[in-house]
N, C-alpha and C positions, 0 to 999 in steps of 0.2 A: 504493500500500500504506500509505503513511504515514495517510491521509486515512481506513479503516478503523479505527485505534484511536484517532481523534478521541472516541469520544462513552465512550471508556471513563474517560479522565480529563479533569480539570476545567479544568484548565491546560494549557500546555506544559510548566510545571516540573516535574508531576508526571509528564510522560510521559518525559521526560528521568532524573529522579530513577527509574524505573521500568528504564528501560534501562540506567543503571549499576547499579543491584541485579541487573538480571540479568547484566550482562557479571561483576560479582563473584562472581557464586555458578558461571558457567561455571567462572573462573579456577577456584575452589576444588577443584568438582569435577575440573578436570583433575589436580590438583596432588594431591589424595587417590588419585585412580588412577594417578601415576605414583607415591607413595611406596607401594602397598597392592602395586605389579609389582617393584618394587623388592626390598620387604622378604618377599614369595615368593619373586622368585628368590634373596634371598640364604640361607634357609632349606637 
């Protein structure tokens, strides 16, 4: 699987740099759906 988004970037840095952007934007989103169930149920 890894050898499939070789040809998407130029580097390995940039594939690397590409997987922590996306591991941060998971976090985020997880962290926006837990205060968005939060601040429902405390309504």
């Amino acid at each position: 699987m890894k050898d499939e988004y070789k040809e998407f970037y130029k580097s390995n840095e940039e594939d690397m740099d590409s997987k922590s952007d996306a591991k941060v934007i998971l976090f985020l989103i997880i962290v926006a759906v837990i205060a968005m169930t939060y601040w429902v149920a405390a309504q």
